[in-house]
N, CA, C and O atoms as a GROMACS GRO file, in nm:
protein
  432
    1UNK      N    1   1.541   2.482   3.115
    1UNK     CA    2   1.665   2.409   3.108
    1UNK      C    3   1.660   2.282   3.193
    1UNK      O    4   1.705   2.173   3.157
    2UNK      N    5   1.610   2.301   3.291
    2UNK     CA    6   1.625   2.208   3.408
    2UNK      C    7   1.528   2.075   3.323
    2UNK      O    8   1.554   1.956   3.340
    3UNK      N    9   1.420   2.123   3.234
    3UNK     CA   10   1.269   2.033   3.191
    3UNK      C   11   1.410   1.949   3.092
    3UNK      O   12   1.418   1.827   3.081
    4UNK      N   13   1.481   2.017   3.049
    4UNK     CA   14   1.520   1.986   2.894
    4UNK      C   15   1.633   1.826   2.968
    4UNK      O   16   1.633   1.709   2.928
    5UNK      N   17   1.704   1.881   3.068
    5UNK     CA   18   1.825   1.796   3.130
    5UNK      C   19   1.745   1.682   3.192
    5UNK      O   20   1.785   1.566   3.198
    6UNK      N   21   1.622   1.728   3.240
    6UNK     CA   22   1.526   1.574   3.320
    6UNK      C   23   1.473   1.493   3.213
    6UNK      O   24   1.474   1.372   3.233
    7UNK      N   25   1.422   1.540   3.093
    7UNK     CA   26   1.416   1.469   2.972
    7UNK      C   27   1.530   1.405   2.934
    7UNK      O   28   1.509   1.289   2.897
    8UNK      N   29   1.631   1.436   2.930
    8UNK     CA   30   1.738   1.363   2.844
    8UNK      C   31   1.793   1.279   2.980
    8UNK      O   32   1.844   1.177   2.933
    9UNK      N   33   1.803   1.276   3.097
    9UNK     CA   34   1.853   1.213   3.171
    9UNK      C   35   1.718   1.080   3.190
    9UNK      O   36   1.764   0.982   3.248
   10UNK      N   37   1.602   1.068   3.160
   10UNK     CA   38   1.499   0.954   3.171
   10UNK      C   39   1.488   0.897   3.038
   10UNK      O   40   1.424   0.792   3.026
   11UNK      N   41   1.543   0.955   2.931
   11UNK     CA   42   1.538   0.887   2.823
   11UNK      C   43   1.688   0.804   2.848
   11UNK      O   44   1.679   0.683   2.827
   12UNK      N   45   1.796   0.841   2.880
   12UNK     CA   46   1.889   0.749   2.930
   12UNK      C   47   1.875   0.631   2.989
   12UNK      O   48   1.919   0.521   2.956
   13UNK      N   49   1.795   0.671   3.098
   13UNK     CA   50   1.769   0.537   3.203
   13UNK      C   51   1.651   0.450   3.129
   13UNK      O   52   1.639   0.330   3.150
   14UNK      N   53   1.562   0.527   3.037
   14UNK     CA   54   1.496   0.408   2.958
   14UNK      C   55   1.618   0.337   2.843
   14UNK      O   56   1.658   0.221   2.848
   15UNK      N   57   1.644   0.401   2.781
   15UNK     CA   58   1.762   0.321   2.714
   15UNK      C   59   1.840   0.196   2.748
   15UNK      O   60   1.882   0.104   2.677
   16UNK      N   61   1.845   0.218   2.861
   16UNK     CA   62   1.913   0.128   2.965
   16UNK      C   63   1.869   0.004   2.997
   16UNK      O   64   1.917  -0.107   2.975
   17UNK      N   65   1.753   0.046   3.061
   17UNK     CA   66   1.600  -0.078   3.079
   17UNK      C   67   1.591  -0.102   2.999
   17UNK      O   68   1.529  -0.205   3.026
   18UNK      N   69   1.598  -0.101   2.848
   18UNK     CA   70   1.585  -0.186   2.764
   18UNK      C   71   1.704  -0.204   2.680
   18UNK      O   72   1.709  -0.159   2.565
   19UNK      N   73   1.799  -0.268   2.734
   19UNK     CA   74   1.959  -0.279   2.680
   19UNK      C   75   1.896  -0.464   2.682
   19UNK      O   76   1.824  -0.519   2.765
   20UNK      N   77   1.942  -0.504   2.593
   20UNK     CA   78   1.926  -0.688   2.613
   20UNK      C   79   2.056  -0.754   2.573
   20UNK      O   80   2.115  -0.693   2.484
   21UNK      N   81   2.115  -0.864   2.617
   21UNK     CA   82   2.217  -0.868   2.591
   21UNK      C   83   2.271  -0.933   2.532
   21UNK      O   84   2.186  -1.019   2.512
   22UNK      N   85   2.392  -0.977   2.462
   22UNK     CA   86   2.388  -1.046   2.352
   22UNK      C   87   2.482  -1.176   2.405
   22UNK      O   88   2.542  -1.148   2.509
   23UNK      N   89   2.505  -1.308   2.358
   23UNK     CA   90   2.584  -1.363   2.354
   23UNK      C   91   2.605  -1.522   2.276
   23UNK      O   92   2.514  -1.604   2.268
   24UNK      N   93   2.701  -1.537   2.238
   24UNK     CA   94   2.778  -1.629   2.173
   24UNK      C   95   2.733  -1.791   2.228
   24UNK      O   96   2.819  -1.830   2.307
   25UNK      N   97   2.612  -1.903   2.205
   25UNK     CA   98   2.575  -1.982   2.261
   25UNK      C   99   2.690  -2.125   2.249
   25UNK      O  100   2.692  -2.204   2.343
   26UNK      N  101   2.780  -2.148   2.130
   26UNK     CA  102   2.848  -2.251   2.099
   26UNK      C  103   3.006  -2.196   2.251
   26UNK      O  104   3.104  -2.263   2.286
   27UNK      N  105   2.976  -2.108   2.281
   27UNK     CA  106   3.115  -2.088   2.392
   27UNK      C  107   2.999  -2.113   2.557
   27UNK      O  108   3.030  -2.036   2.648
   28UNK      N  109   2.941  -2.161   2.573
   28UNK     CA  110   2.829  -2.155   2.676
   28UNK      C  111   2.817  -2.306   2.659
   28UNK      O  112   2.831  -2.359   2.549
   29UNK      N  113   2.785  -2.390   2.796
   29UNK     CA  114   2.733  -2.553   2.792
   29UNK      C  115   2.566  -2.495   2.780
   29UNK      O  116   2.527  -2.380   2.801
   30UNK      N  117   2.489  -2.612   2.741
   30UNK     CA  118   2.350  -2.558   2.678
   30UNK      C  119   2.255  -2.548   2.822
   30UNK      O  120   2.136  -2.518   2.813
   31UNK      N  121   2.327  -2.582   2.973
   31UNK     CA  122   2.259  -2.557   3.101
   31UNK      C  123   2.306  -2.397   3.163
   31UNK      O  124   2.262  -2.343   3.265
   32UNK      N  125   2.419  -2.337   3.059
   32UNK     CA  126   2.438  -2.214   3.123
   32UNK      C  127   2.343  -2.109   3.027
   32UNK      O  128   2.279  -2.008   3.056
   33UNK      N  129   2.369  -2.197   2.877
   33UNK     CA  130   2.259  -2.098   2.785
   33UNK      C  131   2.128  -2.076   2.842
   33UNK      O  132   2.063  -1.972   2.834
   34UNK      N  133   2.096  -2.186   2.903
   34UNK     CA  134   1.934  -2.212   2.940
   34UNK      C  135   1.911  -2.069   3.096
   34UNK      O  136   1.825  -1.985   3.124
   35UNK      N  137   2.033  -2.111   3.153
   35UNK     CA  138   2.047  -2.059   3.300
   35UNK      C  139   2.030  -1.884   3.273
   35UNK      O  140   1.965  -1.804   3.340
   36UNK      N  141   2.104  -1.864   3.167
   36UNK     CA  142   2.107  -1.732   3.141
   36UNK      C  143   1.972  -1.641   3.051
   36UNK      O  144   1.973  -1.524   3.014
   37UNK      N  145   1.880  -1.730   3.037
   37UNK     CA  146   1.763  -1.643   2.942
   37UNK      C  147   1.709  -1.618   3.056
   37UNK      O  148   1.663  -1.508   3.088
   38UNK      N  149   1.714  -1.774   3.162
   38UNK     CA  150   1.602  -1.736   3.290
   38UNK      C  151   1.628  -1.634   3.340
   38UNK      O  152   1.534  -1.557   3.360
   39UNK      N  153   1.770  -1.594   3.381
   39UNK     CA  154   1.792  -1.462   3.457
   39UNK      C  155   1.774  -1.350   3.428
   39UNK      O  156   1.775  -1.255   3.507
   40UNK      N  157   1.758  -1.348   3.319
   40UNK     CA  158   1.782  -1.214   3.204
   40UNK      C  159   1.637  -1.193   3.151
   40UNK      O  160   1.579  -1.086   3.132
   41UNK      N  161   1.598  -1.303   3.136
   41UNK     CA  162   1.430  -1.271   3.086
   41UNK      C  163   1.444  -1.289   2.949
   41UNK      O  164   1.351  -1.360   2.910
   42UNK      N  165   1.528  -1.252   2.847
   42UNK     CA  166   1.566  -1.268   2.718
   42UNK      C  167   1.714  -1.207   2.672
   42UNK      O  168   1.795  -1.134   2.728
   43UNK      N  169   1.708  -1.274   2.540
   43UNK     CA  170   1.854  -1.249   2.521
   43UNK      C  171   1.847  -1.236   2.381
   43UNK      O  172   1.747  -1.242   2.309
   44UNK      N  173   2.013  -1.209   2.337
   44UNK     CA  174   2.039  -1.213   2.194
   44UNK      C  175   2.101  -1.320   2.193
   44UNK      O  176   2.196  -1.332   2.270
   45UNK      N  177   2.054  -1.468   2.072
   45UNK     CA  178   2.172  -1.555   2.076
   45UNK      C  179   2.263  -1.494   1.921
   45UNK      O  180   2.212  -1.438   1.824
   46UNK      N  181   2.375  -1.521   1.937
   46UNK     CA  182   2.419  -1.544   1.781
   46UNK      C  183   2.536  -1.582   1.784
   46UNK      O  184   2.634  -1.566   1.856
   47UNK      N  185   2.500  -1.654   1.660
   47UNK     CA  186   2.632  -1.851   1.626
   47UNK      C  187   2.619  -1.818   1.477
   47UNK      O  188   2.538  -1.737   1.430
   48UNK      N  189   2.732  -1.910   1.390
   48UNK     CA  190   2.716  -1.883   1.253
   48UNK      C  191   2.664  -1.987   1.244
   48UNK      O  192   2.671  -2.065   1.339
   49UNK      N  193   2.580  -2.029   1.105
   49UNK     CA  194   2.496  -2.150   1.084
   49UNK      C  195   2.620  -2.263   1.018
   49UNK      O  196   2.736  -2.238   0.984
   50UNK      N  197   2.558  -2.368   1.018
   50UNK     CA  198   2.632  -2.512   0.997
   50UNK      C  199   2.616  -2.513   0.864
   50UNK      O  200   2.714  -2.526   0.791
   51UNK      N  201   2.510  -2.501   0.821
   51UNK     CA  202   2.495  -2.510   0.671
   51UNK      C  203   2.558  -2.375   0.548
   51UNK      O  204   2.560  -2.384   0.425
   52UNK      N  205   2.581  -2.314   0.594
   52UNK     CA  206   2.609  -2.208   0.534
   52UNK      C  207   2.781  -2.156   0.574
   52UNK      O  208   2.776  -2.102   0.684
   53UNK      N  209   2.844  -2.156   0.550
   53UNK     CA  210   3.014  -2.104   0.611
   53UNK      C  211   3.046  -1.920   0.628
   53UNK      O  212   3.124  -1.849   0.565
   54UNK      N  213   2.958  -1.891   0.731
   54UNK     CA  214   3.091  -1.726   0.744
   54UNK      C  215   2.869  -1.692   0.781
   54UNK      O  216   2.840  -1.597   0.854
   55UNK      N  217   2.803  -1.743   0.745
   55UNK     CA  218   2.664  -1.706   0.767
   55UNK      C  219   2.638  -1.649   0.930
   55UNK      O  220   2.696  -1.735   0.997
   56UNK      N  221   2.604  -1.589   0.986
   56UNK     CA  222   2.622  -1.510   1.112
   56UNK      C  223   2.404  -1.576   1.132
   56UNK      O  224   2.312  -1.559   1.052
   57UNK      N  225   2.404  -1.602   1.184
   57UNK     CA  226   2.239  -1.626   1.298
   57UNK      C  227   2.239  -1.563   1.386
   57UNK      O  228   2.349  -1.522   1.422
   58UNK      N  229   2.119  -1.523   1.464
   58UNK     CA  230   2.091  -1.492   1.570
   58UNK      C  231   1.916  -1.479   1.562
   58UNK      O  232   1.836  -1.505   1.471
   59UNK      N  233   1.896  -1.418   1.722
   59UNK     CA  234   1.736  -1.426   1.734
   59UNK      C  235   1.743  -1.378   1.879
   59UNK      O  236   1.850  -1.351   1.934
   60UNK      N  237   1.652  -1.372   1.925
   60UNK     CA  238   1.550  -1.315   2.030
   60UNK      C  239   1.541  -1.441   2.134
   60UNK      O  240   1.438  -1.500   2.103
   61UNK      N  241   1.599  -1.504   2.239
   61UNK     CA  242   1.541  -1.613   2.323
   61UNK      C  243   1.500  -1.549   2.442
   61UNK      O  244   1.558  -1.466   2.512
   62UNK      N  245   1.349  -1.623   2.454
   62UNK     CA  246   1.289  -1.547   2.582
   62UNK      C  247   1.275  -1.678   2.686
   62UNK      O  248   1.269  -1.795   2.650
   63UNK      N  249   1.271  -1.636   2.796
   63UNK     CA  250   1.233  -1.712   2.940
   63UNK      C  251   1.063  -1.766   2.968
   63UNK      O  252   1.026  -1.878   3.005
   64UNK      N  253   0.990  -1.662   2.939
   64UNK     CA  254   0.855  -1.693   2.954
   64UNK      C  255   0.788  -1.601   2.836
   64UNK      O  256   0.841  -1.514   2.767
   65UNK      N  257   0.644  -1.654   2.834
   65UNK     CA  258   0.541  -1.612   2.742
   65UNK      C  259   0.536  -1.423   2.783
   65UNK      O  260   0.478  -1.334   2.720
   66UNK      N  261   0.600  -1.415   2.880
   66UNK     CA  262   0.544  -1.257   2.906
   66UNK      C  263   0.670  -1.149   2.888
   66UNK      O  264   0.698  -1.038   2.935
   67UNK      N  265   0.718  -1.223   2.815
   67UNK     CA  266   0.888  -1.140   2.716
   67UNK      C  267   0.842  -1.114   2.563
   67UNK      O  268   0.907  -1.048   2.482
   68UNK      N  269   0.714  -1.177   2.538
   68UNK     CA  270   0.688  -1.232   2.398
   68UNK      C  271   0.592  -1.058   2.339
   68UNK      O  272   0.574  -0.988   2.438
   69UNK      N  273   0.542  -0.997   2.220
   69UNK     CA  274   0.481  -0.890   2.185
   69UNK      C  275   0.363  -0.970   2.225
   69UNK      O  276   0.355  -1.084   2.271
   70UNK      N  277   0.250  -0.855   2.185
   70UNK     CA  278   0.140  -0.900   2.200
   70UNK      C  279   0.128  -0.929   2.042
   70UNK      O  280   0.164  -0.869   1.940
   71UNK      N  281   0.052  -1.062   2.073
   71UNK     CA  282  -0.051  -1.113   1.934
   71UNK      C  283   0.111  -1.263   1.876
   71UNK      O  284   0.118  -1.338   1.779
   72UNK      N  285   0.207  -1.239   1.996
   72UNK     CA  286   0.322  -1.366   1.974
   72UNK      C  287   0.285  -1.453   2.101
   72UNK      O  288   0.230  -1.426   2.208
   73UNK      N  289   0.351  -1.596   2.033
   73UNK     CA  290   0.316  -1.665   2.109
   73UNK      C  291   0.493  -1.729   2.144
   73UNK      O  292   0.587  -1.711   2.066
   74UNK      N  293   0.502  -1.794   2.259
   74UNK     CA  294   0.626  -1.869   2.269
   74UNK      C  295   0.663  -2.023   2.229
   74UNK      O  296   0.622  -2.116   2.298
   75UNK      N  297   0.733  -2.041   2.126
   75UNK     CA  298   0.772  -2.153   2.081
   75UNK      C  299   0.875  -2.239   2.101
   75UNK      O  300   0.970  -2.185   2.157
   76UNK      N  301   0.891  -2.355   2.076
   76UNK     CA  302   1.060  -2.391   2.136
   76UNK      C  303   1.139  -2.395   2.027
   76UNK      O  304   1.104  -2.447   1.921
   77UNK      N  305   1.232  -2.349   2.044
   77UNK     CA  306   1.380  -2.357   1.933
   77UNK      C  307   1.458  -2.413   1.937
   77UNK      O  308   1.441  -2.485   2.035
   78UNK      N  309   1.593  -2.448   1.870
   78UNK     CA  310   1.744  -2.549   1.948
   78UNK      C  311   1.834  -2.451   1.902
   78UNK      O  312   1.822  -2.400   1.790
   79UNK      N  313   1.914  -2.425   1.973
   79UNK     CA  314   2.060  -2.343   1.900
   79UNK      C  315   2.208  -2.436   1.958
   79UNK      O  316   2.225  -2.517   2.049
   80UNK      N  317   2.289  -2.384   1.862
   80UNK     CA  318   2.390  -2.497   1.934
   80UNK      C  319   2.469  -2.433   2.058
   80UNK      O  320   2.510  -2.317   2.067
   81UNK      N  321   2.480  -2.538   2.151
   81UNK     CA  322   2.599  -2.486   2.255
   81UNK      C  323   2.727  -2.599   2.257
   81UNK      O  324   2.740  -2.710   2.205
   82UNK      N  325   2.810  -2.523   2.337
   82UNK     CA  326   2.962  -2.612   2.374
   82UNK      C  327   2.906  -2.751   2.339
   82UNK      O  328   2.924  -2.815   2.235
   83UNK      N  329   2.833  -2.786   2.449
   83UNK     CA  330   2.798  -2.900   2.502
   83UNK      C  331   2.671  -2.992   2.429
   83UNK      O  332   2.610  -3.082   2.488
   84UNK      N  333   2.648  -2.952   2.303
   84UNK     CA  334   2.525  -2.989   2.243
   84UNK      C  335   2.510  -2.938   2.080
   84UNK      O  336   2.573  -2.837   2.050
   85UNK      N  337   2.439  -2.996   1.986
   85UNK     CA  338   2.413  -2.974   1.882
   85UNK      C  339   2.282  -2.890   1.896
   85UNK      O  340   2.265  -2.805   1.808
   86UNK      N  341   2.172  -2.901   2.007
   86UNK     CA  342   2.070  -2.889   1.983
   86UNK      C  343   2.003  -2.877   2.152
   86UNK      O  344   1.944  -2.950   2.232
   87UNK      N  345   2.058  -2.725   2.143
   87UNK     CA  346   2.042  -2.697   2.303
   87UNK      C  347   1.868  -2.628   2.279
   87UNK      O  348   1.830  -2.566   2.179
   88UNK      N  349   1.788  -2.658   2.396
   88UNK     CA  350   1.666  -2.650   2.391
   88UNK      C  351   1.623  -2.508   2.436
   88UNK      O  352   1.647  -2.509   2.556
   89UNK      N  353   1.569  -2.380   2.401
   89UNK     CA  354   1.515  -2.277   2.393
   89UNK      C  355   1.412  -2.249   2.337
   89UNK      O  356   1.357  -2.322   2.254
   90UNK      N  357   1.358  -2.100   2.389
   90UNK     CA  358   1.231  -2.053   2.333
   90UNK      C  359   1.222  -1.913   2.260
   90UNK      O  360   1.288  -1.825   2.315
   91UNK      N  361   1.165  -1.882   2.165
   91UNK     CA  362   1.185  -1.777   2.081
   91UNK      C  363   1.035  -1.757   2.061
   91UNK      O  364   0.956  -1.852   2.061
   92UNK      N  365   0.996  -1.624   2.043
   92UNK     CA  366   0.882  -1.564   1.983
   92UNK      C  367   0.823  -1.557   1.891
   92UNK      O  368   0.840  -1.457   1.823
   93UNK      N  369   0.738  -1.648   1.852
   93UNK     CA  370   0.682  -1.607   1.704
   93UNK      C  371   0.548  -1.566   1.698
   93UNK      O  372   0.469  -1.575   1.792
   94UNK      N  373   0.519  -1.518   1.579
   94UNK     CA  374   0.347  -1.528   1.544
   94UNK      C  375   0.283  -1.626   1.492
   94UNK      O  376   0.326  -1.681   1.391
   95UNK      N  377   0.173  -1.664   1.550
   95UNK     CA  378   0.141  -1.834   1.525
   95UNK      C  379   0.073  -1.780   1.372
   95UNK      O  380   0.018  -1.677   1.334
   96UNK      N  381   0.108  -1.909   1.311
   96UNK     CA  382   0.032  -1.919   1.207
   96UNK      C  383  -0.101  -1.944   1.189
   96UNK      O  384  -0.155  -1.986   1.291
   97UNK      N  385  -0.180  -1.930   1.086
   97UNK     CA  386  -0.266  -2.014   1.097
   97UNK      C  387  -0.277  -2.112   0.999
   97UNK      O  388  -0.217  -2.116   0.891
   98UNK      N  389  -0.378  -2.210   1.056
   98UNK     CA  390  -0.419  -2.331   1.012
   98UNK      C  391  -0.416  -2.328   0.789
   98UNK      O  392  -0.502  -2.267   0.725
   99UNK      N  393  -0.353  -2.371   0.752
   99UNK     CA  394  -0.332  -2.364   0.601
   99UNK      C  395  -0.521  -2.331   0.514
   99UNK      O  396  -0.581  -2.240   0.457
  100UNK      N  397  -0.546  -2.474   0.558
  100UNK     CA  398  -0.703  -2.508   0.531
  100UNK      C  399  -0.771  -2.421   0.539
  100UNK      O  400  -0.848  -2.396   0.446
  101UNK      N  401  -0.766  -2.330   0.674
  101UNK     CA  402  -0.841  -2.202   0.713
  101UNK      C  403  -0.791  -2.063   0.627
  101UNK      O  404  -0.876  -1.983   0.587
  102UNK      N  405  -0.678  -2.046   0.608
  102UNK     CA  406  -0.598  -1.957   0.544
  102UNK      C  407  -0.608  -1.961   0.330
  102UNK      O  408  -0.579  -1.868   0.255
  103UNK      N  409  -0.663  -2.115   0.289
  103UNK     CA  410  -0.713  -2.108   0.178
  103UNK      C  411  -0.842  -2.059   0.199
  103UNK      O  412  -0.880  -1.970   0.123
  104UNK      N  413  -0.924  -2.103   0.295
  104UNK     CA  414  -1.092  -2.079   0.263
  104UNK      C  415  -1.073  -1.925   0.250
  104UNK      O  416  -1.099  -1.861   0.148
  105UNK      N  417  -1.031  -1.880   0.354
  105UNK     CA  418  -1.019  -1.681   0.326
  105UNK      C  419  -1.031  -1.662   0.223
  105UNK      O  420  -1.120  -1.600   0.164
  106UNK      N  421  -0.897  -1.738   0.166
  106UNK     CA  422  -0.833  -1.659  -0.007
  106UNK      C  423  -0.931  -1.695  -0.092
  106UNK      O  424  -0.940  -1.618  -0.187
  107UNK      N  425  -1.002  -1.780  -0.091
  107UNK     CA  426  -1.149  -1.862  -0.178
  107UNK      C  427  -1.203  -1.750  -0.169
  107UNK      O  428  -1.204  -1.675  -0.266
  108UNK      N  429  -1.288  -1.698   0.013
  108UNK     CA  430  -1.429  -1.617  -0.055
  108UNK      C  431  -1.389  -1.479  -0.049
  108UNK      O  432  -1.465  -1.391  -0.090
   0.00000   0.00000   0.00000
């Protein structure tokens, strides 16, 4: 009993440690958006898009390369804030590769 309650009480506290948090970047100036990935390490942004009406966005913004999976690299992004069309952030992706290199594959 006791094994069963220490299991479910460390799967809690991992749950926890990995809670990330979400927030709304167009109600934020784009130096508090920025202020807040650093502290946090990463975040959830989400805004609805400009081009689209009622369209809901979001994504993953990280602080440094070591928030990122392995085999991702860190890129820069813009999302909008209060204070900006095109507040400057970084998001995770998987690099592509080179097109040229990616036909020769499909060739041989």
């Amino acid at each position: 009993m006791k094994t069963i309650l220490l299991a479910a009480c460390l799967t809690l506290v991992a749950a926890e440690a990995q809670a990330i948090s979400r927030y709304d970047p167009t109600r934020m100036s784009c130096d508090r958006v920025q202020a807040t990935i650093a502290r946090q390490g990463a975040v959830i942004l989400r805004y609805q898009s400009t081009r689209v009406p009622g369209l809901p966005l979001y994504d993953r913004y990280v602080q440094s390369q070591q928030f990122c999976n392995l085999g991702e690299v860190r890129k820069r992004a813009y999302v909008p804030s209060a204070d900006t069309k095109s507040c400057p952030v970084y998001i995770c992706k998987r690099p592509e590769f080179d097109r040229h290199f990616r036909r020769r594959i499909l060739q041989d």
